[in-house]
N, C-alpha and C positions, 0 to 999 in steps of 0.2 A: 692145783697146778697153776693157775691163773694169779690164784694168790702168791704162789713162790717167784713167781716171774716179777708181780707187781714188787714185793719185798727188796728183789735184788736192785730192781729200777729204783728204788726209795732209796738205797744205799752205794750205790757204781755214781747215779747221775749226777748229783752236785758237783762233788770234787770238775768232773766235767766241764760242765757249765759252768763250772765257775773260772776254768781255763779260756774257756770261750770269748765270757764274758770281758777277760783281763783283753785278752788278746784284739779284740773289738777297741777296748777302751782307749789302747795304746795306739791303734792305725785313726782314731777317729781325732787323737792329741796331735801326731802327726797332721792330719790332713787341715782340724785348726791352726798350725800354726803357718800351715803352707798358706792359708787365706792369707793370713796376717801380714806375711811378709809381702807378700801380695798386692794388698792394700797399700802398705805401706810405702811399697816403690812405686805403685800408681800417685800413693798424695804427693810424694816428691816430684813427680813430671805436672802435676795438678798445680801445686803452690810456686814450682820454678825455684823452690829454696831446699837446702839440707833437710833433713829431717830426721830425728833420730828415735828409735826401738831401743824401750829398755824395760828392764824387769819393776814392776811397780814398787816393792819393797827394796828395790837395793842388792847390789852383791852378790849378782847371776842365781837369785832365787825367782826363774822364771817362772816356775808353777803356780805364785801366788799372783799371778798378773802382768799384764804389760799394758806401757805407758806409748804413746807414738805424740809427738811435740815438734814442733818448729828449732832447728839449733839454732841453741845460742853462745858456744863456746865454750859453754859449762857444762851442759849434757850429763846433767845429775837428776834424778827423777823427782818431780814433786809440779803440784797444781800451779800452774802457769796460765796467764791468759792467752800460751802460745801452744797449749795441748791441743792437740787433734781428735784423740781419740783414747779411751782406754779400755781396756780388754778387762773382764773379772776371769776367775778359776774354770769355770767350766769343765768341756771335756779334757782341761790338762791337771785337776786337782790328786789327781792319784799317780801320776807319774810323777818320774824322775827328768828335769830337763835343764839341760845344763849347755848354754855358748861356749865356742872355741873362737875367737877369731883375729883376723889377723891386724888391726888396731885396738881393738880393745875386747875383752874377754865380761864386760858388761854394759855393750850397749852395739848396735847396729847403726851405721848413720848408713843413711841414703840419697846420694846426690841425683839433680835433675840431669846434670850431663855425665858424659860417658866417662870424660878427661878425669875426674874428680871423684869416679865410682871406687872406694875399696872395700868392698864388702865381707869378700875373702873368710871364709870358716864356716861351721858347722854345727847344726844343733843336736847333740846326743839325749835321744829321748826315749826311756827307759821305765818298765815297772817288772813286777816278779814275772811275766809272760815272756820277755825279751826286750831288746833293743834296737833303734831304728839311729839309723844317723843321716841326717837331712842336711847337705852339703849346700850351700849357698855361693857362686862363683862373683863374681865381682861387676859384671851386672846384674845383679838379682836373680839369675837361674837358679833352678833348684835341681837337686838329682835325690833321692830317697835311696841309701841301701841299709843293709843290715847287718846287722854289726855282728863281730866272730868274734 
């Protein structure tokens, strides 16, 4: 009896778990990249300069990383002795995460004052468990919903 019980657990459980597991990985991609942005409007009220968020490879391939830098009117990614900081893959390596926003659709800039914030858009971040979209409003708030 013990044994047919254990059998069915060996063959029901994974697939499970393994929903779990996605489902975990996806809120935890989410919740890094809420630091992020975070950070990121914090070094702007820090430095008292622009500061701009971009994908480290280029061409809203955020999954592979992100780059945070001093702007310099170029706001193209690459080693600067004006970088701040850089993010590796982490907990966003299995998802899907893609910007929307409302100046540019590959990069976030963040200014130290209010007059000059446009931040405007949203990060849809995504794996086979489902999808989160993390709204960014034009002072740096954030709203997390879920996408339909």
């Amino acid at each position: 009896m013990s044994t047919g019980i254990l059998l069915m657990l060996f063959f029901f459980a994974p697939p499970f778990v393994q929903s779990i597991l996605s489902r975990n990985h996806l809120q935890a991609a989410v919740s890094e990249l809420k630091s992020i942005v975070i950070f990121s409007r914090n070094q702007a009220l820090i430095y008292s300069r622009k500061v701009v968020l971009a994908p480290k490879s280029g061409m809203n391939q955020w999954k592979n990383g992100l780059v945070l830098f001093v702007d310099d009117g170029i706001r193209q990614t690459r080693l600067s002795p004006t970088m701040i900081h850089e993010w590796g893959q982490s907990a966003m390596k299995g998802c899907d995460i893609r910007w929307h926003g409302l100046q540019s659709n590959s990069f976030l800039l963040f200014s130290p004052g209010i007059k000059n914030s446009m931040i405007n858009g949203h990060f849809l971040v995504s794996n086979k468990s489902g999808c989160y979209r993390l709204i960014i409003n034009r002072l740096g708030r954030m709203k997390t919903q879920t996408c339909n």
